[in-house]
N, C-alpha and C positions, 0 to 999 in steps of 0.2 A: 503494500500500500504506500510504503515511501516512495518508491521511485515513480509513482504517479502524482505525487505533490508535486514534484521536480520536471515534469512531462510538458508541461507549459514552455517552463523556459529552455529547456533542451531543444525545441522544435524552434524555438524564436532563434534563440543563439546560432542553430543550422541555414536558419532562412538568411540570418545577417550576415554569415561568414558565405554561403555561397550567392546571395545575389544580391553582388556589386551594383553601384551604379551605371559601370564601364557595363555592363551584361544585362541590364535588368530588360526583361522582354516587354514589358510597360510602355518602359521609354523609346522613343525613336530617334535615335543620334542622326536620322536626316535632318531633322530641326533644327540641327545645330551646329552641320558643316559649315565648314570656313576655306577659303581659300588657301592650301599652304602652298604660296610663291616664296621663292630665293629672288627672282628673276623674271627678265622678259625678251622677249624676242619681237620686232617688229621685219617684217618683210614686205617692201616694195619694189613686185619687177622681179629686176637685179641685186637690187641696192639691201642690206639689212644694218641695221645697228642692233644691239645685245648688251644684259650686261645680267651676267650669274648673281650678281652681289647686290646690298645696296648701297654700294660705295661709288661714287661718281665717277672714279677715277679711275675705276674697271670698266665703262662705258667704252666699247665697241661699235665706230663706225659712226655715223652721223647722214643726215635727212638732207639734201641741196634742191629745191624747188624753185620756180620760177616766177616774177611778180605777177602776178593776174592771171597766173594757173591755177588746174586743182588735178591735184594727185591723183594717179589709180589707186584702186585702195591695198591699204596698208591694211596686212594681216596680224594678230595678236597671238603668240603663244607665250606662257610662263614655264620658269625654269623650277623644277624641284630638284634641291639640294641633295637629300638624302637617296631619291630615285636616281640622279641624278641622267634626266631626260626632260625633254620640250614636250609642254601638252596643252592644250585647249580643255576649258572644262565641260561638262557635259550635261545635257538639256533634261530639264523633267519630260513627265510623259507628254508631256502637254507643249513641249518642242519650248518652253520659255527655261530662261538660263534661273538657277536657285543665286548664282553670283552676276552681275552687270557690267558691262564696261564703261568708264568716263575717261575720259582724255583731258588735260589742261594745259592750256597754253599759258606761258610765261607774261608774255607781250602781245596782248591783244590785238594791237595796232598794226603787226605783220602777221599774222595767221590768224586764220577762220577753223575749226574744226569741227566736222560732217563726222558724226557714229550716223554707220550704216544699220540696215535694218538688218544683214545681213550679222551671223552674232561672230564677233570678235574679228570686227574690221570697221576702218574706218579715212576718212580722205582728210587733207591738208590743203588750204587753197592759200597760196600768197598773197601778201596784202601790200607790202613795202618792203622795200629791201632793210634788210638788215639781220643780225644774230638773235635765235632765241632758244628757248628749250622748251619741251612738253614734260608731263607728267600721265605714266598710265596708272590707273586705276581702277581697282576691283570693288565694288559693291555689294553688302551683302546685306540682308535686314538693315536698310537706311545708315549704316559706317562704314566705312574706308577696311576690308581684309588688306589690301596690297595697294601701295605707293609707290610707282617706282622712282628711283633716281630724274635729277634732270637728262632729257634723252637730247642731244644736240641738232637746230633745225635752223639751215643755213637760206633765209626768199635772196634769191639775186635776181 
């Protein structure tokens, strides 16, 4: 009869030690992916710039456009670190991305920037000559997952 006093909390003690939160079949850890970038890759054309890190100074490559053009579009891949491989993220069922793209320009005054409909791409159109940088950016539940470095964008 004693070890059925004890039956309670032996059964509690087993639920708590075997279901974590990291496991619990309750919860849906879709809810609360996040984007894990190291890095980014843009691809236009020919031309790429890249940079694994978020250190500026590992920045690969640079953007040269022309004044009162607009680019083809420029493709977005991010770099994971620990995989270490280039990937795009991937669509609910419902074909809309769980993360979003933003793009920001430095100096408004010489780039315009067009996000396509198309997901993780988007165009650059010259405004004046001069030097600036962008900034890529992943969206997830309305904050910033991923920032990348300033990426270098030359309107001649």
């Amino acid at each position: 009869m004693k070890i059925l006093k004890y039956l309670p909390f032996v059964i509690l003690l087993a639920l708590d030690i075997g279901c974590t939160k990291d496991d619990n079949p309750a919860s849906s850890s879709e809810e609360h992916e996040h984007l894990e970038a190291d890095g980014v890759l843009l691809i236009m054309g020919n031309d790429s710039l890249y940079v694994k890190s978020g250190d500026e100074n590992d920045v690969v490559g640079s953007f040269t456009i022309t004044e009162g053009d607009t680019t083809e579009e420029i493709e977005v891949f991010f770099y994971h670190l620990e995989d270490d491989e280039w990937f795009q993220p991937e669509h609910d069922h419902d074909g809309r991305e769980e993360v979003e793209l933003d793009v920001e320009e430095v100096d408004t005054s010489l780039l315009e920037i067009h996000l396509e409909d198309h997901h993780w791409e988007f165009r650059l159109s010259g405004l004046t000559h001069g030097d600036t940088y962008i900034r890529v950016i992943t969206i997830h539940e309305n904050h910033a997952d991923y920032i990348s470095p300033r990426l270098p964008v030359t309107v001649n």
